[in-house]
C-alpha positions as CSV (number, residue, x, y, z in Angstrom):
1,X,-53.0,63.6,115.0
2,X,-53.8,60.5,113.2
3,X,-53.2,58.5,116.6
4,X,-55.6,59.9,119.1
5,X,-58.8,59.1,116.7
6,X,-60.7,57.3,118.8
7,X,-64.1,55.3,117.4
8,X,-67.4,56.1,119.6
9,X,-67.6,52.7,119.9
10,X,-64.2,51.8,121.8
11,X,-64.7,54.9,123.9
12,X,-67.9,54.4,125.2
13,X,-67.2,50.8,125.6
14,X,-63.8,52.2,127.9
15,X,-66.3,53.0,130.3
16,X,-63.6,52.2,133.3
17,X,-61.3,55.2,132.4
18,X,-64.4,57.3,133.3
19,X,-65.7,58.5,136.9
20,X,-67.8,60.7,138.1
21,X,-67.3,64.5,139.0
22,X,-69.5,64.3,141.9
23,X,-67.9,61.2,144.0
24,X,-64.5,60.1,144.3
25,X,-62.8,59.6,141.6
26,X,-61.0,56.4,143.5
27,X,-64.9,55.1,144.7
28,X,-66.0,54.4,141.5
29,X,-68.4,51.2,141.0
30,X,-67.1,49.4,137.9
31,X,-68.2,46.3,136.0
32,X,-65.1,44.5,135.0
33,X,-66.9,41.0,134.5
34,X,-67.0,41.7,130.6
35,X,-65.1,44.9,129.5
36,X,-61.9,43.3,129.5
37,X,-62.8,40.4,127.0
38,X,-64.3,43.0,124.6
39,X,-61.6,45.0,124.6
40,X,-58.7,43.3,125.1
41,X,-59.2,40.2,123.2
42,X,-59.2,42.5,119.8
43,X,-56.8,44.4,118.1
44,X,-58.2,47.4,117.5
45,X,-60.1,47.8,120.5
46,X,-57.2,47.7,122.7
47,X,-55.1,50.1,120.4
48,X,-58.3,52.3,120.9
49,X,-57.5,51.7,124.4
50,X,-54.3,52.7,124.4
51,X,-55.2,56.2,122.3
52,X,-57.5,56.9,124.9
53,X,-54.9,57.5,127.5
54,X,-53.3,60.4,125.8
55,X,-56.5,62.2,126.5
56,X,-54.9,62.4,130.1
57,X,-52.0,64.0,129.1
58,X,-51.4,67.7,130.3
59,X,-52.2,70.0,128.3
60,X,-50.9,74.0,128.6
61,X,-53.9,75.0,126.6
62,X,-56.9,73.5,127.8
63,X,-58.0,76.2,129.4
64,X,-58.5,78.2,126.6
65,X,-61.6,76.1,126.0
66,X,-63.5,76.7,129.2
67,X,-65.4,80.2,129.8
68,X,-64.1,80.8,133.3
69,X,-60.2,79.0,133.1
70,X,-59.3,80.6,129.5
71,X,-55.9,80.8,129.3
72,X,-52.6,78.8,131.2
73,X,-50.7,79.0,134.5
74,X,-48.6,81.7,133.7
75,X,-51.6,84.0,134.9
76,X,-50.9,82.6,138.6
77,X,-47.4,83.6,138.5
78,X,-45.5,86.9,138.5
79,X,-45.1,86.7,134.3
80,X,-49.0,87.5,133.5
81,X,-52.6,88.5,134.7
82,X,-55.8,87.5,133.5
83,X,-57.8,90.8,132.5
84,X,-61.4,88.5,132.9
85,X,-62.7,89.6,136.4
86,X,-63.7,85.9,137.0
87,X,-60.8,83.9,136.4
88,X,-60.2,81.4,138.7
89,X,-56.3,82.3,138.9
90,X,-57.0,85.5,140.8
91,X,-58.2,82.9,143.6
92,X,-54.8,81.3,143.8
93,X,-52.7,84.4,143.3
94,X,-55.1,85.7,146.3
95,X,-54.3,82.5,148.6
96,X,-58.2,82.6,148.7
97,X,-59.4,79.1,148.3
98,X,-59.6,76.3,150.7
99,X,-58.8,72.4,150.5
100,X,-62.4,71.9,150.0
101,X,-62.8,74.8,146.8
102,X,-59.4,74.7,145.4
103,X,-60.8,74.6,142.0
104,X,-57.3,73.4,140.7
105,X,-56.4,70.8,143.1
106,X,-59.4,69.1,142.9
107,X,-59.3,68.8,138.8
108,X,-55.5,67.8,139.2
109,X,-56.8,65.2,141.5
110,X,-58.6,63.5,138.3
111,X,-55.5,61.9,137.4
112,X,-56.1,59.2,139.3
113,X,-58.6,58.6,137.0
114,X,-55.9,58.4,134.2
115,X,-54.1,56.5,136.2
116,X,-56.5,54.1,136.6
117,X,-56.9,53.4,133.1
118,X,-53.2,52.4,132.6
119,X,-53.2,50.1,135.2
120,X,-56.1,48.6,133.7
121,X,-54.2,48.3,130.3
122,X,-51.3,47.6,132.0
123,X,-52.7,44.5,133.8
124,X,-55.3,43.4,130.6
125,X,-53.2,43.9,127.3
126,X,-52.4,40.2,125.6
127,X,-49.2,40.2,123.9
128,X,-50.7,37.0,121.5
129,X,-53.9,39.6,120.7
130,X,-50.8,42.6,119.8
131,X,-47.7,40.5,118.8
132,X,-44.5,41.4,119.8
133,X,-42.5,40.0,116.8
134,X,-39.2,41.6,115.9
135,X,-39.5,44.2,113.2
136,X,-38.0,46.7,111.3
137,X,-39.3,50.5,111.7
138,X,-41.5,52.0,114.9
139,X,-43.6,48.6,114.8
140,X,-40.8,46.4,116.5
141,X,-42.3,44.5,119.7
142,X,-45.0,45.9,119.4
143,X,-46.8,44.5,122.5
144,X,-43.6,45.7,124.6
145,X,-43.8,48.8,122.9
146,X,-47.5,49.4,123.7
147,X,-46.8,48.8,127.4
148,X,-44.1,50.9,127.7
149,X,-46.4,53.9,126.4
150,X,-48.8,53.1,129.2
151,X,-46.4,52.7,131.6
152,X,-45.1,56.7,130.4
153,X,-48.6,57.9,130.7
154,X,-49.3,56.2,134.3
155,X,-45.9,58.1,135.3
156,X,-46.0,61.4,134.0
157,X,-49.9,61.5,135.5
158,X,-48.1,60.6,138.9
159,X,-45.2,63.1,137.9
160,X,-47.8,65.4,137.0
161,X,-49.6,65.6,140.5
162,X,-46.3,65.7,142.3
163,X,-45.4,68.5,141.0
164,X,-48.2,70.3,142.8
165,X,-49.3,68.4,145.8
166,X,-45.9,67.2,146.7
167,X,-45.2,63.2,147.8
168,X,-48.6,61.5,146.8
169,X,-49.4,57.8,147.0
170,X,-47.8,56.1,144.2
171,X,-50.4,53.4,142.3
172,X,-48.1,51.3,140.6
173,X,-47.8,47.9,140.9
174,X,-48.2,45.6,143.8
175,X,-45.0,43.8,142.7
176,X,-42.8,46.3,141.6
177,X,-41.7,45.8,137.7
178,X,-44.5,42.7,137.5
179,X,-47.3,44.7,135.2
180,X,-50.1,41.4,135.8
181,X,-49.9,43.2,139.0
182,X,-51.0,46.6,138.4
183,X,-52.7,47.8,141.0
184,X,-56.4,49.0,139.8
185,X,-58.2,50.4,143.0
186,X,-61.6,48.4,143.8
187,X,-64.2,50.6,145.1
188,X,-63.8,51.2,148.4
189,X,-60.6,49.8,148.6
190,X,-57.4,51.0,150.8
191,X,-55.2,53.2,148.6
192,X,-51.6,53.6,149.3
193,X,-49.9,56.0,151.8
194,X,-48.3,59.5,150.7
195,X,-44.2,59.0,149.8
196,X,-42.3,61.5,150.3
197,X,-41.4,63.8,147.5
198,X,-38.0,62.1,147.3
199,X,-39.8,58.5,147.2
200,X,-42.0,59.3,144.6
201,X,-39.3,61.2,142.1
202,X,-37.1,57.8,142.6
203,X,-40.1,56.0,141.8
204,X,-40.7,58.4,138.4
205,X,-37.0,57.8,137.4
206,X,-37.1,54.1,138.0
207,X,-40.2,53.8,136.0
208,X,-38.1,55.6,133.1
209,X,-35.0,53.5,133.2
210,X,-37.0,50.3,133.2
211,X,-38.5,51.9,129.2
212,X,-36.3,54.3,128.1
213,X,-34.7,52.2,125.6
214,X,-37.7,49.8,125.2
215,X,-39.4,52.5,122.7
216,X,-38.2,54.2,120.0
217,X,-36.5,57.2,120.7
218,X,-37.9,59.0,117.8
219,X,-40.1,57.2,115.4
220,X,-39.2,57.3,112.2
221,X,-42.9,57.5,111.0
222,X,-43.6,60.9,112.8
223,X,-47.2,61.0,110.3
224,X,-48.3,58.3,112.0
225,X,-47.1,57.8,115.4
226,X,-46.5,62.2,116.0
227,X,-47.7,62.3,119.7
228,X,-47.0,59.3,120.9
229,X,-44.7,58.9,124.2
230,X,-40.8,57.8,122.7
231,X,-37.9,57.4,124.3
232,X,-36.8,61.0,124.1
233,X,-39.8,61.8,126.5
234,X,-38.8,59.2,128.7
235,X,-35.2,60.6,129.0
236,X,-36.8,63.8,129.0
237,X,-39.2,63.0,132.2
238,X,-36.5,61.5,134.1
239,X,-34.0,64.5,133.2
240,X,-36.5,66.9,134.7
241,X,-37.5,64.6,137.8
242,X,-33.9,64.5,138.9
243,X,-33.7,68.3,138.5
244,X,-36.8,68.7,140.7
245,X,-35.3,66.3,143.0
246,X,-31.9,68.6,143.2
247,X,-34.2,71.7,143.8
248,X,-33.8,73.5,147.2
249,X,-37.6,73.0,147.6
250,X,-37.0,69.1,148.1
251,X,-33.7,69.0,148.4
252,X,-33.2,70.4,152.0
253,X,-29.7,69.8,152.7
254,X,-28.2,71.1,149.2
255,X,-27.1,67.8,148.2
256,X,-24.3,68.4,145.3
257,X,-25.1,64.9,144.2
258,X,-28.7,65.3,143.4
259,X,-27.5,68.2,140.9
260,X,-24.3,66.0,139.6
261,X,-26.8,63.3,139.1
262,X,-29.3,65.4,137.3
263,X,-26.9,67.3,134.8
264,X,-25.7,63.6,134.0
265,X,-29.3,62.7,133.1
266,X,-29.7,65.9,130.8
267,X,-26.8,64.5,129.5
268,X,-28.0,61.0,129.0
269,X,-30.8,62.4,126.6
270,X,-28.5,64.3,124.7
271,X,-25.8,61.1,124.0
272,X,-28.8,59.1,123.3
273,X,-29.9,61.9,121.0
274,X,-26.7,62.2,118.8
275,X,-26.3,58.3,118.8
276,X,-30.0,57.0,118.5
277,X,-31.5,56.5,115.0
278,X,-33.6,59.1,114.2
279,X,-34.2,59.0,111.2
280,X,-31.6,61.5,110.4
281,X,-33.6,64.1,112.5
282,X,-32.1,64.2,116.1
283,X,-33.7,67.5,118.3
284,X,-32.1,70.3,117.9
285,X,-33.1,73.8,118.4
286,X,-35.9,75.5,115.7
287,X,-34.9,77.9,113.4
288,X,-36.0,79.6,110.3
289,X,-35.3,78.9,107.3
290,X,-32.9,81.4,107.1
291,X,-31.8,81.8,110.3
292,X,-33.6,85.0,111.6
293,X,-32.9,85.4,115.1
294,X,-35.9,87.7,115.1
295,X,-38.0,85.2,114.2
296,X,-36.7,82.1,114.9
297,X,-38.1,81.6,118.4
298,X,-41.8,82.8,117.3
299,X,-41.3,80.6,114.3
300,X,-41.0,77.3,117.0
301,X,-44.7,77.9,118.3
302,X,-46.8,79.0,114.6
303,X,-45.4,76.7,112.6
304,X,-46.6,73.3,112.6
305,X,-45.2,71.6,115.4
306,X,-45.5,68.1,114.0
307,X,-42.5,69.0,111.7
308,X,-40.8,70.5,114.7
309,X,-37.4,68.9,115.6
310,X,-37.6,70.7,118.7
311,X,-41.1,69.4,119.9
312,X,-40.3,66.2,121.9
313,X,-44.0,65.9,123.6
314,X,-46.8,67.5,123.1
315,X,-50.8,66.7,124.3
316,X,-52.2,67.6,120.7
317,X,-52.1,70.2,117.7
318,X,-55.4,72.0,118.4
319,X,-56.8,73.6,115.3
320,X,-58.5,76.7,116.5
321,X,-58.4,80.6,116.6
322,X,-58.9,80.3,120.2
323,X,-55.4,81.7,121.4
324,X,-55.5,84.7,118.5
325,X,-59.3,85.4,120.4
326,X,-58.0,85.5,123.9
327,X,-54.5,86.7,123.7
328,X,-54.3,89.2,120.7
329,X,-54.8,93.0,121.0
330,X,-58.0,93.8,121.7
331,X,-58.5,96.3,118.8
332,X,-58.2,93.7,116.3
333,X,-62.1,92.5,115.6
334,X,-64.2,92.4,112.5
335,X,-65.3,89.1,111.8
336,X,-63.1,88.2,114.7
337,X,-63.0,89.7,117.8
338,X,-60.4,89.6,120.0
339,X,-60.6,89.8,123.5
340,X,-56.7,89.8,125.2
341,X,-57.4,88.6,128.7
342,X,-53.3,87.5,128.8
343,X,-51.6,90.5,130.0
344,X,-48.0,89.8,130.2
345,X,-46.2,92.0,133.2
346,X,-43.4,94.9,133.3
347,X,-41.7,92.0,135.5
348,X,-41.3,89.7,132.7
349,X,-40.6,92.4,130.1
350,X,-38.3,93.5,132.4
351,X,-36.9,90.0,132.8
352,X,-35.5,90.6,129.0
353,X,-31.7,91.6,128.8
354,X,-30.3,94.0,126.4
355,X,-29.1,93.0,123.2
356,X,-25.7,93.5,124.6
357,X,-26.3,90.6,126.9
358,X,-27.0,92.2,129.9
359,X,-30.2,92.8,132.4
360,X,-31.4,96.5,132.2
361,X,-30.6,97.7,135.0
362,X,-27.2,96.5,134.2
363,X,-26.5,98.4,131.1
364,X,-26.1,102.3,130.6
365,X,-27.5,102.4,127.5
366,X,-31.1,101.2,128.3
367,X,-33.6,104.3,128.1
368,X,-36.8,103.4,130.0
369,X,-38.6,105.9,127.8
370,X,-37.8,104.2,124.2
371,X,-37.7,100.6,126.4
372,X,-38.6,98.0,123.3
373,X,-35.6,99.3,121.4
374,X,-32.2,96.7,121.4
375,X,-33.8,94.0,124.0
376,X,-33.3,90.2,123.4
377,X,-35.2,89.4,120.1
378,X,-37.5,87.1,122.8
379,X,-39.1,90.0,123.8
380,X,-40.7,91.1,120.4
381,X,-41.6,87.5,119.5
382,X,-43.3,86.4,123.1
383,X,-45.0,90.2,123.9
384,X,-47.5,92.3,122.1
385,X,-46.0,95.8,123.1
386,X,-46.9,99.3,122.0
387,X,-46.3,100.6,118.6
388,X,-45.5,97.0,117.3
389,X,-46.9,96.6,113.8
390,X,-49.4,93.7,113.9
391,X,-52.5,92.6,111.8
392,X,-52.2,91.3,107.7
393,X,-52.6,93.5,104.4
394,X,-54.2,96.7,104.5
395,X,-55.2,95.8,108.2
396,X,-51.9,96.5,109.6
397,X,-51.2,99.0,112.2
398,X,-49.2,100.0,115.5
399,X,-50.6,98.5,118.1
400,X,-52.4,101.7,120.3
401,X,-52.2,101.1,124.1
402,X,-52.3,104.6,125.1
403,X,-54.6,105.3,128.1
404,X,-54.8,109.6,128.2
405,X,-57.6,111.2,130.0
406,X,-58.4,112.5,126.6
407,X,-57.8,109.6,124.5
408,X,-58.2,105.8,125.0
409,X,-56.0,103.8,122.8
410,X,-58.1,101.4,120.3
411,X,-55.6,98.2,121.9
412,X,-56.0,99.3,125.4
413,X,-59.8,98.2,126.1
414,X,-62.9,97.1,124.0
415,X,-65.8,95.9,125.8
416,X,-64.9,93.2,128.9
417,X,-61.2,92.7,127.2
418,X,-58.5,94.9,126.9
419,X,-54.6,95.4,129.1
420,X,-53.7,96.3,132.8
421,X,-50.5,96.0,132.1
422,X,-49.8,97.7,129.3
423,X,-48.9,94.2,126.9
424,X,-50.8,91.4,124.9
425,X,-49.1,87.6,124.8
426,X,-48.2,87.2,121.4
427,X,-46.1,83.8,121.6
428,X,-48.4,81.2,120.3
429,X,-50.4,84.0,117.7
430,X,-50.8,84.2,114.4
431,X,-51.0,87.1,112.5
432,X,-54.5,86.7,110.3
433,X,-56.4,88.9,108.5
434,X,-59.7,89.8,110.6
435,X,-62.0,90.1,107.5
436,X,-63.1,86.6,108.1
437,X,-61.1,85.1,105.5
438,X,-58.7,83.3,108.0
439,X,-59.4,80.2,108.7
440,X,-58.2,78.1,112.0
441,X,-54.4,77.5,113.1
442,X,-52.2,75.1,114.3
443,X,-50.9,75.3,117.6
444,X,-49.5,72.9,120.2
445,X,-47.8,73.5,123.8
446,X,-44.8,71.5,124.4
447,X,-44.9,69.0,127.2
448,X,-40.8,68.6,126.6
449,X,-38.7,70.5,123.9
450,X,-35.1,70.5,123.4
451,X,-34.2,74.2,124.5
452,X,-35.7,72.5,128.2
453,X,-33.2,70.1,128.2
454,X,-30.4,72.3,127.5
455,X,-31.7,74.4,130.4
456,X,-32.1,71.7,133.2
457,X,-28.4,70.6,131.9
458,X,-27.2,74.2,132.7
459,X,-29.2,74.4,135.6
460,X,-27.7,71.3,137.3
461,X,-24.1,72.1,136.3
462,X,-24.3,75.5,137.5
463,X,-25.4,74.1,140.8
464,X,-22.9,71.2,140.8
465,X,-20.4,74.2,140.5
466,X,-19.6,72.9,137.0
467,X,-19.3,76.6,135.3
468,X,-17.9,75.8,131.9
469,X,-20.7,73.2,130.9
470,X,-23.3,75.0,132.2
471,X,-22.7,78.2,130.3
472,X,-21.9,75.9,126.9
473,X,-25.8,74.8,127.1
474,X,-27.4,77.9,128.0
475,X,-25.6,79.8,125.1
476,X,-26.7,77.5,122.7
477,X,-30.4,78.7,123.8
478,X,-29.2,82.4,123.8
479,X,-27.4,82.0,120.4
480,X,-30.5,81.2,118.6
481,X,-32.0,84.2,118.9
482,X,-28.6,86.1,118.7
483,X,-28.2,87.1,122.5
484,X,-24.3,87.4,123.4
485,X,-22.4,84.7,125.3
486,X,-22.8,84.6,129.5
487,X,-19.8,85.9,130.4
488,X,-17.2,83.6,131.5
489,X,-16.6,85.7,135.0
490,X,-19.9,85.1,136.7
491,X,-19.6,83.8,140.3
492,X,-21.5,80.5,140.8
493,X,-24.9,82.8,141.8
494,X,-24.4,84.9,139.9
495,X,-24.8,82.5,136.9
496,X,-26.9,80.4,138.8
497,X,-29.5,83.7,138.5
498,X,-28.7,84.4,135.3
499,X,-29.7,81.1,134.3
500,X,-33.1,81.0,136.2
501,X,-33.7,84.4,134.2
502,X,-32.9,82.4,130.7
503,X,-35.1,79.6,131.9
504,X,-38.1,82.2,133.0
505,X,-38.1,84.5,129.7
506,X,-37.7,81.1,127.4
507,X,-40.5,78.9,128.8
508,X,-42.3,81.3,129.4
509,X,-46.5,80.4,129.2
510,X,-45.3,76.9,129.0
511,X,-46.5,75.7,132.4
512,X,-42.7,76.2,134.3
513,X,-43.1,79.6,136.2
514,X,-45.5,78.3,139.0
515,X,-43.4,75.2,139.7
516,X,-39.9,77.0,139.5
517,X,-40.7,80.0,141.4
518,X,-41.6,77.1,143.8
519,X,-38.5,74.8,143.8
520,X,-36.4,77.4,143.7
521,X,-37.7,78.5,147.0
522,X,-38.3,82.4,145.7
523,X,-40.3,83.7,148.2
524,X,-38.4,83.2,150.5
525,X,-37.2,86.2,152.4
526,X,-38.9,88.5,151.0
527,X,-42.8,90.3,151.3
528,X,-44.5,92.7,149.2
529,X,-42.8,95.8,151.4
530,X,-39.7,94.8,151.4
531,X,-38.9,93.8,147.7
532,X,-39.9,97.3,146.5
533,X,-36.9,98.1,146.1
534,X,-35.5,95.4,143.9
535,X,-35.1,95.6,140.1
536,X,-39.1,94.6,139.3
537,X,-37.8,91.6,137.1
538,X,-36.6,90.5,140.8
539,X,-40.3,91.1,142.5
540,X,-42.8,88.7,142.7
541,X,-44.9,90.1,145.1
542,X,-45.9,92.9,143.3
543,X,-46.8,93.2,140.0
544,X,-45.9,96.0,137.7
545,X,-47.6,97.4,134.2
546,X,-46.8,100.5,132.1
547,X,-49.2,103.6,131.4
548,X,-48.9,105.3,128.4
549,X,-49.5,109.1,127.8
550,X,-49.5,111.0,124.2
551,X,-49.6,114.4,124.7
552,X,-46.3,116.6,123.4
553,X,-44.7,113.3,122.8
554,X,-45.1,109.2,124.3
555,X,-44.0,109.1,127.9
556,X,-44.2,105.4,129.2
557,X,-44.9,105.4,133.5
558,X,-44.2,102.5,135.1
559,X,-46.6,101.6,138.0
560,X,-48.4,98.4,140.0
561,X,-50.7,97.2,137.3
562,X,-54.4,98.7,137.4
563,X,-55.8,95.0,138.0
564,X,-54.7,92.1,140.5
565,X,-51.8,94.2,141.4
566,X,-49.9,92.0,144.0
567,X,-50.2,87.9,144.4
568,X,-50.1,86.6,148.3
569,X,-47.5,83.7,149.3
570,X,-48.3,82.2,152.7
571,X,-45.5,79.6,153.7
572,X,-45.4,76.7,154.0
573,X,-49.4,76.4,152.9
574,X,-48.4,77.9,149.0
575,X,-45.4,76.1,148.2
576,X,-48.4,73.2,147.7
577,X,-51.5,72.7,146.5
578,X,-54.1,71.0,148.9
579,X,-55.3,67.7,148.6
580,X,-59.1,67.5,147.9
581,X,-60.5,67.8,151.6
582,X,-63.3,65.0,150.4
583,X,-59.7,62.8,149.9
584,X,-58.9,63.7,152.7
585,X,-61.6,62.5,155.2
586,X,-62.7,59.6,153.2
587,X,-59.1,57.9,153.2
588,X,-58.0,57.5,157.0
589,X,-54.5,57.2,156.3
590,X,-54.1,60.7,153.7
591,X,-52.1,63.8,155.7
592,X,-53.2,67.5,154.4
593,X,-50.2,69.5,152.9
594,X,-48.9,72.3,155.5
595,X,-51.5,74.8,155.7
596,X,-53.8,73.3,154.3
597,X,-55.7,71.7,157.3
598,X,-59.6,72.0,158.8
């Protein structure tokens, strides 16, 4: 991404977006006296600037880099389970860290740091060093154009931690809408009080109606500028605030409004989308070339994403085998050797209707014994199951998960990787040859695509009790991939579920379940006993994997998984994660989460 190359030079002269892991990250000493005349008084240097704050951006696949936090969120959730014995997720699904070890919270907490740094371009960026003459293409206003990308960043950082911690304080400006006025924390200095969740999603959306339409909504020069926050992210940040807003978990009272409201900005993005010039490429949903349903949803995540018209925002493209090393079936090694820590769960394959559109406990002719056979094309695209052919050439093979007494399977463990659930994560994999003649791919997580924003639009209308429109934009999702119309006579929750199942099996690994499982208020009602006897797509408590036996013929048993079998919800404590507990003592005015308290 041509964008985020940043010289050595401007990033170690950027030594303000930096702080220490060891002290607060708000406490910083930091020499101002000279950094913002070097940087901001020259062109390039505060461009440079500007790239740097994309390094904040979240990313669904950063874990995949570190040894002990190797793969993404799902793996805390009822969709997956970490195989590595040290993962930190087994801690959260364990409710067994503290405020003062919650290895998560306190690296979410570093967005302050972020957030820092766009205030400080915010307040320090000349429009006579940038210019801000009127011109044709992605370049127009340019210094207004620039500020409105670092006034994205600073929200979605904010919108970022909220989703997590709840209301946090907001660090915006001291005069609301004046940018000379962003507010950049001295050392030591009194930071704002917590909002309430409400307070701070207005905040987000405000912040997004004040750019929206001050970037370009797509830029027309996606080789140059592929990355950058447009206007589609903007509408696309304040489509999902509003829906997060309208969730039961904030929304207390059931407020109709807060979902009319939503569906109307989901809406918003998608006028702006058919009207706005984009360069003849408006988002739409991926597909093939020719139209496969059985490939066009895998075919959204391997093929490049930055000629993607359903990529709206994404952190980076990473160029890496990383993802085939850690999620791919374990038997495929050679030159490469695959590990598969991501071990999708019979409660997400589960979650997958029938390819006559209905869930599987629904449908007669669903055989639990031949269980891959006439499921929603998703299924096969986002799950390494076995007997799926995988692996390139003269290397490909059914995948072998069986587990006898007598035989171990040469895809159900290898060394310190292998399946407890039965299932690899094949959404984001290529297939490669494992001679050592493949060479790195292109991947990239989606921050917002376009089937999202169909979803939050069908979401918020089925909640506002507008059935028609909310079953026009979830079958545009489902007709990609083939799946059958939602039926027409679906009471209100009845579609209402049906939809959070359509939003669960398509963003899947994305970085949704944690959240949604969340604002949808899940847990409620139910514990590990007394779920047991629900369909297992409906369980969160417990999670489920499938044992495979060869003998006289394949038999598939369906049990808890063999690892990390059940996750633990204590309310109101896990509906949050905790603030830091140094955050807490060293700011007087900073209230714990529920739960959460020494």
């Amino acid at each position: 991404m041509k964008f985020n190359k940043i010289s050595l030079y401007v990033a170690g002269v950027l030594s303000f977006a930096g702080a220490s892991c060891t002290d607060s990250y708000l406490d910083k000493e930091v020499d101002l006296t000279l950094q913002p005349d070097m940087v901001f008084e020259d062109y390039d240097m505060t461009r440079g600037a500007l790239a740097a704050l994309y390094n904040y951006l979240p990313d669904a696949f950063a874990g995949y880099s570190d040894t002990q936090f190797r793969l993404n969120e799902d793996c805390m959730t009822d969709n997956c389970i970490d195989y590595w014995g040290v993962a930190r997720y087994h801690s959260v699904m364990d409710d067994a860290y503290d405020s003062d070890s919650h290895w998560f919270a306190s690296d979410l907490w570093n967005n302050y740091r972020g957030i820092r740094a766009c205030n400080q371009f915010l307040k320090n960026a000349r429009p006579g060093v940038i210019g801000n003459a009127e011109k044709k293409g992605d370049d127009n206003k340019l210094y207004d154009r620039w500020m409105a990308e670092a006034r994205f960043m600073r929200a979605i950082l904010h919108f970022e931690m909220m989703s997590y911690y709840g209301g946090i304080p907001i660090v915006g400006d001291e005069t609301p809408g004046d940018l000379s006025t962003a507010i950049v924390l001295a050392p030591g200095g009194a930071i704002p009080e917590r909002g309430s969740i409400g307070e701070c999603l207005d905040w987000i959306i405000s912040e997004m109606d004040a750019i929206k339409d001050a970037l370009p909504f797509r830029y027309s020069n996606e080789d140059e500028n592929w990355g950058r926050a447009n206007g589609a992210a903007c509408y696309a940040l304040r489509a999902r605030a509003a829906l997060y807003k309208a969730s039961p978990l904030n929304n207390t009272t059931n407020d109709k409004a807060l979902w009319e409201t939503a569906a109307r900005y989901a809406e918003d993005f998608m006028a702006k989308n058919t009207a706005a010039n984009t360069a003849g490429k408006p988002y739409m949903l991926h597909t093939t070339a020719g139209n496969d349903p059985n490939q066009n949803y895998y075919d959204v995540f391997t093929t490049n994403p930055v000629r993607s018209n359903e990529y709206i925002l994404s952190r980076s493209v990473w160029n890496t085998l990383n993802l085939v090393h850690f999620n791919g079936p374990c038997g495929f090694s050679g030159n490469i050797s695959n590990t598969g820590y991501a071990n999708p769960t019979q409660n997400l394959v589960d979650a997958y209707e029938t390819i006559n559109g209905l869930p599987i406990d629904q449908d007669p002719t669903y055989d639990d014994q031949n269980p891959y056979k006439n499921r929603d094309p998703r299924l096969a695209q986002t799950i390494f199951h076995h007997g799926m052919l995988w692996g390139m050439g003269d290397e490909e093979r059914p995948l072998d998960m069986n587990n006898d007494d007598t035989r171990v399977g040469i895809d159900y463990a290898r060394g310190n990787g292998g399946t407890c659930t039965g299932y690899y994560l094949k959404k984001y994999v290529h297939n490669i040859r494992f001679d050592g003649t493949s060479g790195n791919q292109q991947v990239a997580c989606p921050i917002f695509r376009y089937a999202e924003i169909l979803l939050n639009a069908a979401e918020a209308y089925a909640e506002a009790g507008n059935a028609g429109k909310a079953t026009g934009y979830v079958n545009q999702v489902r007709a990609r991939v083939g799946m059958p119309a939602l039926p027409a006579s679906l009471s209100k929750d009845q579609l209402i579920e049906r939809i959070h199942n359509e939003r669960r099996i398509e963003l899947c690994f994305e970085d949704h379940r944690w959240i949604d499982c969340r604002r949808w208020k899940l847990f409620d009602g139910q514990t590990k006993a007394s779920e047991v006897n629900l369909p297992r797509y409906k369980q969160l408590y417990n999670l489920y994997g499938v044992a495979i036996r060869e003998g006289s013929g394949t038999t598939f048993n369906y049990g808890l998984s063999e690892k990390y079998s059940t996750q633990t919800f204590n309310a109101p404590k896990n509906y949050r994660f905790p603030i830091p507990y140094s955050e807490v003592q060293r700011i007087s005015n900073m209230k714990q989460n529920p739960g959460w308290e020494r």
